[in-house]
C-alpha positions as CSV (number, residue, x, y, z in Angstrom):
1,X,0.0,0.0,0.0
2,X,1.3,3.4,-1.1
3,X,2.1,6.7,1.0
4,X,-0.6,8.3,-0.1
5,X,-4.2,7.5,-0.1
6,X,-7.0,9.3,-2.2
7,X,-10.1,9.2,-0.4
8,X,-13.7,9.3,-2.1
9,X,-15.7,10.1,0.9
10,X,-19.6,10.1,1.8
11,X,-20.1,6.2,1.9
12,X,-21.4,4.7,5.1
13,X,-18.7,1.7,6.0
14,X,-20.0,-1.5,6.4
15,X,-18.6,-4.8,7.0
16,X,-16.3,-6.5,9.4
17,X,-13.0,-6.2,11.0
18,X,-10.9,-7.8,12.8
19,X,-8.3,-6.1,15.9
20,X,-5.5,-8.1,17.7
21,X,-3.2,-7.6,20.0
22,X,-2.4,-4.3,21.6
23,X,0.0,-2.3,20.4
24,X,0.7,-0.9,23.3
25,X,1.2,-4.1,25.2
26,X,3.3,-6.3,22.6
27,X,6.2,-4.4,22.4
28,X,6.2,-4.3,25.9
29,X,5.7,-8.4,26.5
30,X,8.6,-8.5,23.4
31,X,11.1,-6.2,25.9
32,X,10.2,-8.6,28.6
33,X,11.5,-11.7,26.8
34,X,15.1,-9.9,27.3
35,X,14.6,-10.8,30.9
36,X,13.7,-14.4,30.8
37,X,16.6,-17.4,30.4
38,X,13.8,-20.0,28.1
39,X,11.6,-19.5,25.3
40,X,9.4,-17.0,25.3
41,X,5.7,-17.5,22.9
42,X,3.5,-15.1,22.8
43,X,0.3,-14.6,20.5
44,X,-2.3,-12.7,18.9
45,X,0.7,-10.2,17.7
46,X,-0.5,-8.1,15.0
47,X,1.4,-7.1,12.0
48,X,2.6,-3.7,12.6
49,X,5.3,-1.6,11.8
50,X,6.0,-1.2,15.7
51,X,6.4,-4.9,15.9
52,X,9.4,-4.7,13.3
53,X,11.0,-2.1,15.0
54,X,11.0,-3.6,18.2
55,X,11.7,-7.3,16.3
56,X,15.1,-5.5,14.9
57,X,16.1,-4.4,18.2
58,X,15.9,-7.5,19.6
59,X,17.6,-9.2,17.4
60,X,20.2,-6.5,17.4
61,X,21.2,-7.8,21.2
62,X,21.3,-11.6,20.4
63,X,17.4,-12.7,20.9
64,X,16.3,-15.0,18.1
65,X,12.8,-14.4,17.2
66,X,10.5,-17.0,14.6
67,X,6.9,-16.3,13.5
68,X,4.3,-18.9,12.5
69,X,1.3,-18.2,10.7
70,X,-0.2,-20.2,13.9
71,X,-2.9,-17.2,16.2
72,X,-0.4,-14.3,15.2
73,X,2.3,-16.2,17.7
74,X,6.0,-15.2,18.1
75,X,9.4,-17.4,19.8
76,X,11.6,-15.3,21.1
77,X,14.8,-17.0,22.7
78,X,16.5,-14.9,24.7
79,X,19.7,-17.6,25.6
80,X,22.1,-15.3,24.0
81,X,21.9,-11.7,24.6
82,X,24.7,-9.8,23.9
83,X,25.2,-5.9,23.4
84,X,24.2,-4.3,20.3
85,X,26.6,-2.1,18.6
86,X,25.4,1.7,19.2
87,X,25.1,2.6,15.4
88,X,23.2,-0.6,15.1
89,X,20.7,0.6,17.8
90,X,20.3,4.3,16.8
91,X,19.9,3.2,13.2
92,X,16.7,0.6,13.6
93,X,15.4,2.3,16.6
94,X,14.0,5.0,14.2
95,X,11.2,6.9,15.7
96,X,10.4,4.7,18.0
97,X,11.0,4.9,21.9
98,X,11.5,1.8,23.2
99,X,15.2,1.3,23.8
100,X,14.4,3.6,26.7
101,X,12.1,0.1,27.9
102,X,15.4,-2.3,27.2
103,X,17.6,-0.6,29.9
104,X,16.4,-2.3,33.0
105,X,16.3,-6.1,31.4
106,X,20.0,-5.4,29.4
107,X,20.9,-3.9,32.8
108,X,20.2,-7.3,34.7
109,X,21.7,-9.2,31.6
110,X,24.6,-7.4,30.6
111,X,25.1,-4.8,33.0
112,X,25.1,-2.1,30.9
113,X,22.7,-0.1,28.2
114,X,22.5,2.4,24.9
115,X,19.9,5.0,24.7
116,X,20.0,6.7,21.3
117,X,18.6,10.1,20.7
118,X,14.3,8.8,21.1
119,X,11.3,9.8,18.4
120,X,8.0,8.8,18.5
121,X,4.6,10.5,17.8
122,X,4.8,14.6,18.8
123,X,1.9,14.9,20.8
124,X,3.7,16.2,23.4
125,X,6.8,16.5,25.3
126,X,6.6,13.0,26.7
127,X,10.3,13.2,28.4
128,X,12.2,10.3,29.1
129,X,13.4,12.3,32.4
130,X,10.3,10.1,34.3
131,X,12.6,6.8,33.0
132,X,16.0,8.0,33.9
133,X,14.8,9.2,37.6
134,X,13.5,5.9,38.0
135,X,16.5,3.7,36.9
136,X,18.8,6.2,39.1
137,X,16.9,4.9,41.9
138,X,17.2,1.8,41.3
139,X,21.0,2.6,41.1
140,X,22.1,2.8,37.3
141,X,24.3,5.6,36.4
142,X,23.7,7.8,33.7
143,X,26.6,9.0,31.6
144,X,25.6,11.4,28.4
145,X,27.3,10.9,25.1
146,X,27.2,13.0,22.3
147,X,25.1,10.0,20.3
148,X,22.8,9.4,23.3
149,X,23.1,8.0,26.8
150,X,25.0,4.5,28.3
151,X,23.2,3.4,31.2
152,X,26.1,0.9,34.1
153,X,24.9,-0.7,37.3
154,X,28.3,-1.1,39.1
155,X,26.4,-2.2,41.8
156,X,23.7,-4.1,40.2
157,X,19.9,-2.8,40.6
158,X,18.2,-2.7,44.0
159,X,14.3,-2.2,44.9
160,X,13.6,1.0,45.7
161,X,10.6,3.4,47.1
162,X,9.2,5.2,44.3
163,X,6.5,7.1,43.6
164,X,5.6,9.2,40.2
165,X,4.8,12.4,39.7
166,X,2.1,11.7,37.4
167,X,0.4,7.8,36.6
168,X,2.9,7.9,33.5
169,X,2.1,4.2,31.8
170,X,6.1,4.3,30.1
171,X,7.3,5.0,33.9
172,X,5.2,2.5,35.2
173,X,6.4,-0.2,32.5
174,X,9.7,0.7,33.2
175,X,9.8,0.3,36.8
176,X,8.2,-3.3,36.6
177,X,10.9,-4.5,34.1
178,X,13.5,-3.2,35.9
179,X,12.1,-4.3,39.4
180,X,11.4,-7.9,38.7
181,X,15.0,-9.2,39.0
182,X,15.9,-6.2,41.5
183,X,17.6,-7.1,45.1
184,X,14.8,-6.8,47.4
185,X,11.3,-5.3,47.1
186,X,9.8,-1.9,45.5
187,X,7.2,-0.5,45.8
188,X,5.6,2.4,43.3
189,X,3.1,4.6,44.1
190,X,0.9,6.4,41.7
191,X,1.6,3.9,39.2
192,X,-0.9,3.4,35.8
193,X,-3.3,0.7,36.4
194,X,-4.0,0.6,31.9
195,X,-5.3,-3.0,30.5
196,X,-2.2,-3.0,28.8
197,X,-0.3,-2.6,32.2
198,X,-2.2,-5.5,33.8
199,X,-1.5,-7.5,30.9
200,X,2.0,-7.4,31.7
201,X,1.8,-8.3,35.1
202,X,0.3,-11.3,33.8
203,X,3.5,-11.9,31.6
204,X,5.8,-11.3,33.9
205,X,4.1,-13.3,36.8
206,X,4.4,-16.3,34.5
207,X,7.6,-15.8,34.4
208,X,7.9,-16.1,37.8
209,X,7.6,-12.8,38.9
210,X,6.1,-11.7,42.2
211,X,3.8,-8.3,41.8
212,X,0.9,-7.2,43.9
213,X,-1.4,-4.9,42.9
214,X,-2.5,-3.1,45.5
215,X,-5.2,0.0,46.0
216,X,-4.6,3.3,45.3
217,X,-2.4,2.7,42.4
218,X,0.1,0.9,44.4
219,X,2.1,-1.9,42.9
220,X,4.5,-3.9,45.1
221,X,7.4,-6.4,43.1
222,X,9.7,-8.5,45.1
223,X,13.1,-8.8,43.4
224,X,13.5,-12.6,42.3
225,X,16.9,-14.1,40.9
226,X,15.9,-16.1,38.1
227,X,13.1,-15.5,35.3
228,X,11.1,-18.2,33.7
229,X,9.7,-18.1,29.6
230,X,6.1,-17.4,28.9
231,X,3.1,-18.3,26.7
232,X,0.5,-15.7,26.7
233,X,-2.3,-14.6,24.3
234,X,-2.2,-10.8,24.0
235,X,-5.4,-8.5,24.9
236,X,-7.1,-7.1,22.1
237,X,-6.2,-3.1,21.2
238,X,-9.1,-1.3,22.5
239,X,-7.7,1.8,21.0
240,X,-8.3,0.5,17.4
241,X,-11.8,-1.3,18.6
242,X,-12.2,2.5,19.4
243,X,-10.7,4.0,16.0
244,X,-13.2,1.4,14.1
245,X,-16.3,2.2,16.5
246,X,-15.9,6.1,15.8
247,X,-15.1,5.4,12.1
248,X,-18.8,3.7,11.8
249,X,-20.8,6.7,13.8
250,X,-18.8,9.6,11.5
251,X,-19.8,7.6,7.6
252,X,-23.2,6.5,9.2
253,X,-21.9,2.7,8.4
254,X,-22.3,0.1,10.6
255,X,-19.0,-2.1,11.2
256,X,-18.6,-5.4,13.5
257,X,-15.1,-5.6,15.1
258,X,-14.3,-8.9,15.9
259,X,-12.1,-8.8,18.5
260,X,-13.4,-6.0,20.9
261,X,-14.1,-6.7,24.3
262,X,-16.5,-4.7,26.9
263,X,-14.6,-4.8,29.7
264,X,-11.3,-2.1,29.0
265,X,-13.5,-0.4,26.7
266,X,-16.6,0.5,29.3
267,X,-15.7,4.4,29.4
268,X,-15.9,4.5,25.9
269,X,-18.9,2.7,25.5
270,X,-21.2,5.0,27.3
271,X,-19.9,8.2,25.4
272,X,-20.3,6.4,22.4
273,X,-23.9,5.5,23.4
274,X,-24.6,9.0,25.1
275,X,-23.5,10.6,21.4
276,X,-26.6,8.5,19.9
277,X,-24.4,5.8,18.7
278,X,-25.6,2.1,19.3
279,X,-23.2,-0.8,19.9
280,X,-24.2,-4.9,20.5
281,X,-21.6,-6.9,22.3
282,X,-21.4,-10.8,21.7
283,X,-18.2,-13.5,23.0
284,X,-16.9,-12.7,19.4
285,X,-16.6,-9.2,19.4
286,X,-18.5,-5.6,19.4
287,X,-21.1,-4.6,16.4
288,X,-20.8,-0.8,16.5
289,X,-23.4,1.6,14.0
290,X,-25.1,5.0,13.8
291,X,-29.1,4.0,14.4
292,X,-30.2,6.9,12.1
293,X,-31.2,10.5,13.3
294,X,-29.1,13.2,15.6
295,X,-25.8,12.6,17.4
296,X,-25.8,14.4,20.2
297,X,-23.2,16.8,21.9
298,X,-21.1,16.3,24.9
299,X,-18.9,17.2,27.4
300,X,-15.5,15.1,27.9
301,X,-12.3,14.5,29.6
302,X,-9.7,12.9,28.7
303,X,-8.0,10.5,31.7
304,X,-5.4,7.9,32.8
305,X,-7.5,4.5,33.2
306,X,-10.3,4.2,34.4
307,X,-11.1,7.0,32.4
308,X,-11.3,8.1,28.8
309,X,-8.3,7.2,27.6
310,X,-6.3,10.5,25.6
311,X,-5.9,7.8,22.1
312,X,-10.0,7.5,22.0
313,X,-10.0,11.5,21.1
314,X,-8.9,11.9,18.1
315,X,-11.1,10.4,16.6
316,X,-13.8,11.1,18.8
317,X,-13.0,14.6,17.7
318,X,-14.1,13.5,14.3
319,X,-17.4,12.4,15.4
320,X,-18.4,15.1,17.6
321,X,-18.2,17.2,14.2
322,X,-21.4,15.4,12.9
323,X,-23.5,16.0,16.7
324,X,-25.6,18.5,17.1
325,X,-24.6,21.6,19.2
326,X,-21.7,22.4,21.2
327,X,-19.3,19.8,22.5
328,X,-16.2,20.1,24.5
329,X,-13.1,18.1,25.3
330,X,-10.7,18.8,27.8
331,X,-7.3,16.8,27.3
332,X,-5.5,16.4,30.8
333,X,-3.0,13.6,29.2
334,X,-0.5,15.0,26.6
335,X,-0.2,19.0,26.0
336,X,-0.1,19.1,22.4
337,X,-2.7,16.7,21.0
338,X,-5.2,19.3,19.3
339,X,-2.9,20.0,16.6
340,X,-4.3,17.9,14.1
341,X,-7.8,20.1,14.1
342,X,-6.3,22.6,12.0
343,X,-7.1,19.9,9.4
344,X,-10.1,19.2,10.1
345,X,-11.5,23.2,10.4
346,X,-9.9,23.0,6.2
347,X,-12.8,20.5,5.6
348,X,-15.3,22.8,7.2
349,X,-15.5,21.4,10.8
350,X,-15.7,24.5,13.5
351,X,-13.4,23.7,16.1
352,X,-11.7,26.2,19.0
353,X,-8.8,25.4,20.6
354,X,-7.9,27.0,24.2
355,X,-5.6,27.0,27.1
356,X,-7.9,26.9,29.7
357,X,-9.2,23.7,31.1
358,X,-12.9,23.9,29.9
359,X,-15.6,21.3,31.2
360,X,-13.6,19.9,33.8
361,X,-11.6,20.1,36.9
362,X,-8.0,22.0,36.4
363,X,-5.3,20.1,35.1
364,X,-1.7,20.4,35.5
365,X,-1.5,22.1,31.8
366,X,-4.1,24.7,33.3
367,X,-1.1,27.1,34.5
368,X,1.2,26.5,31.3
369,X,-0.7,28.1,28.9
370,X,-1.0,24.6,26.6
371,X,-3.9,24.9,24.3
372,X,-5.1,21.3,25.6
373,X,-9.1,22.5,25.8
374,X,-11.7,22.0,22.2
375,X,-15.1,23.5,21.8
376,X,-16.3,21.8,18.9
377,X,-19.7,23.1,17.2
378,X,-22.0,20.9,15.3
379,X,-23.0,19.2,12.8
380,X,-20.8,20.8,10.0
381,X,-20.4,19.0,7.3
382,X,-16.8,17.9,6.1
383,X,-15.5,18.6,2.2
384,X,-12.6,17.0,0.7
385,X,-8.9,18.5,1.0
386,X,-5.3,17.9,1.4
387,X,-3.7,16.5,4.7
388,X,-1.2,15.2,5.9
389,X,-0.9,12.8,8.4
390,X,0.5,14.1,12.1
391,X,0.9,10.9,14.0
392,X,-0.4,7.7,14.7
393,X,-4.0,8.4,16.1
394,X,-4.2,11.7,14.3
395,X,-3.4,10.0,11.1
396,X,-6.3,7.5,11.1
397,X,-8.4,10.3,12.4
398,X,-7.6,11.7,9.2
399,X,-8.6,8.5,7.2
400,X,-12.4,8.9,9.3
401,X,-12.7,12.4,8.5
402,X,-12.1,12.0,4.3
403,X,-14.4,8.7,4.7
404,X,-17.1,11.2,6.0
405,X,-16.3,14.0,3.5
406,X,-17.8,14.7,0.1
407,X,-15.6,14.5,-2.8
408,X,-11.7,12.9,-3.0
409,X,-9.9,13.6,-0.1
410,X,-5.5,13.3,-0.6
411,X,-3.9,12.0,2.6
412,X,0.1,11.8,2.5
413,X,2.1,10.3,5.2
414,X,0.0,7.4,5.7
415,X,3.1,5.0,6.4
416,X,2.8,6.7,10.1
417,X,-0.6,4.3,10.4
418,X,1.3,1.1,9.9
419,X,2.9,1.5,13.1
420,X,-0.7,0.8,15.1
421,X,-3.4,-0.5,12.2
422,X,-2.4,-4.2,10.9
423,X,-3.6,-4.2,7.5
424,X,-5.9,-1.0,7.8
425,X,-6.0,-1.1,4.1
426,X,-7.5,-4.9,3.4
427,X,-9.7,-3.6,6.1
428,X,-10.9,-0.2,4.4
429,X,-11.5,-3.1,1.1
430,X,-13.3,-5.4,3.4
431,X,-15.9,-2.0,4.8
432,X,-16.2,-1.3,1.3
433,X,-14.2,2.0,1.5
434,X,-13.7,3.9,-2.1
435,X,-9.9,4.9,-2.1
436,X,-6.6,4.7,-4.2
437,X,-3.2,4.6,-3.6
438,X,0.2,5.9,-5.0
């Protein structure tokens, strides 16, 4: 599939797809393998660019990976871990942030780490100061290079009392990779309680791990000395469940996604039913369509888990174009994610972007004069234009908004959806989508 996608929009989408595992969890279960002395399976691992990337990297520090064409299911063997040559790492890593995640395992393995100079999408400043903290207290040292930073533990790692300034889920990842084979116990307070956190847990238990999650985002993991393989079936990405369900309300389709489940995706159920959308959940999956008539306006906030999670927006955003009246988001997660509705206002929606923190409670961006607030008036309808894809959840918004438009709608920079949409094109073919591609 080409870079660029011409969109002919105005057709409801209707049909089925299917989601697998979470982004957001794989390449974290994937890191985890580093830490384990057997063979690691896991399944349900969709084919994404992220997936590569964090493939490469692996197999950059000795881990032999197969596929079969078997439930989506990957063998990693992490036997033979060695260090990756530096050029090696920068090179593949790309855009993506996850060598930051590899510290804490190479640490225990090899007793030292590379962190090249970090990408990923820019929605926001998302520093990797919340990492290094965290390692430092677990004892690393932190030495800055010109091409990035080399992580030691002359010591080795120790548990440690920690407790983040924010429920960051990369923090929170990165303390339970690095605690497992710690000396002693830690505990983190404030920690992200996401699905996609859980699921790991549940990895890295059956590896032998000991975690207990406690209340009040409190997550306790005694150090052990040895670490077990794993065979796990990954949970399903409720952010492109999400991305589908919002995709069906904009086009007025109607679009089962096999693969959905209730449970993670409960908050976003009851604003997509409070918009006017109707959804019917069965042990296959989630049927998602607009029931005819108005959508109505709302009034949202964006949340760490259990509430609305910040990747549901964007294209939520899309949809709240077609509702009647004035609706209003208020994005407490990342600072900068109302960039890509510039876009959108060129295809005639009416959206307002400002600093203050409108139809909630103040945020910590309240003071820092971040335009992280959207007043979003209704329904306008959308015309075809020229844009270009921002980032990952912006990007498919994109794709939503020309499905919904009237005429051919260009959309360049579409590789950046490859990194979270396994085959979003067969799937566009399959809801009966009208598109071309150079």
């Amino acid at each position: 599939m080409g870079n660029v996608l011409r969109i002919t929009g105005g057709v409801p989408l209707v049909g089925d797809v299917e989601v697998r595992g979470a982004k957001n969890f794989v390449s974290k279960a994937m890191v985890a393998a580093l830490l384990a002395e057997e063979e690691c399976r896991l399944r349900n691992v969709p084919e994404i660019s992220d997936v590569q990337i964090v493939s490469g990297l692996l197999e950059l520090h000795g881990v032999r990976i197969d596929s079969t064409d078997h439930d989506g299911e990957l063998v990693l063997d992490p036997t033979n871990v060695e260090q990756a040559h530096v050029a090696d790492i920068d090179a593949h890593a790309g855009s993506s942030r996850v060598p930051v995640l590899l510290c804490g395992p190479l640490l225990h393995r090899l007793g030292e780490a590379f962190i090249p100079d970090l990408g990923g999408c820019r929605i926001g400043e998302r520093p990797i100061n919340y990492h290094l903290d965290v390692l430092r207290q677990f004892g690393a040292v932190v030495e800055k290079r010109p091409e990035g930073m080399r992580l030691t533990a002359p010591e080795g790692l120790r548990g440690a009392r920690i407790r983040l300034p924010y429920p960051s889920v990369g923090s929170t990842e990165q303390v339970l990779l690095t605690a497992v084979r710690a000396h002693g116990t830690t505990e983190l307070r404030n920690a992200a309680i996401e699905p996609e956190i859980m699921d790991l847990v549940a990895v890295l238990q059956k590896m032998g791990a000991v975690i207990s999650v406690q209340t009040d985002r409190v997550i306790e993991i005694e150090g052990v000395e040895r670490l077990g393989g794993f065979d796990h079936r990954a949970i399903p990405d409720r952010m492109e469940a999400g991305s589908w369900a919002c995709a069906a309300l904009a086009t007025g389709g109607d679009i089962y996604v096999l693969g959905a489940q209730q449970q993670p995706m409960m908050t976003f159920l009851n604003v997509f039913r409070k918009i006017g959308g109707a959804f019917d959940v069965d042990d296959e999956g989630i049927r998602f369509w607009h029931p005819g008539g108005e959508l109505h306006s709302i009034a949202l906030e964006t949340d760490v888990h259990p509430g609305f999670m910040t990747d549901w927006q964007q294209p939520m955003v899309v949809v709240l174009t077609q509702t009647t009246g004035l609706s209003i988001i208020h994005e407490t997660v990342y600072e900068n994610r109302f960039g890509f509705t510039d876009a959108l206002n060129e295809m005639g929606a009416h959206i307002q972007i400002y600093s203050e923190c409108l139809g909630g409670s103040p945020c910590r961006f309240g003071r820092a004069d971040y335009r992280h607030s959207a007043a979003i008036s209704g329904p306008s309808p959308l015309h075809a234009a020229e844009i270009t894809v921002p980032d990952l959840r912006g990007g498919f918004s994109y794709l939503i908004a020309a499905l919904a438009a009237e005429g051919e709608s260009t959309v360049n920079g579409t590789e950046i959806i490859y990194r979270g949409y396994e085959r979003f094109g067969e799937k566009l073919d399959a809801l009966g989508a009208a598109y071309t591609t150079d």
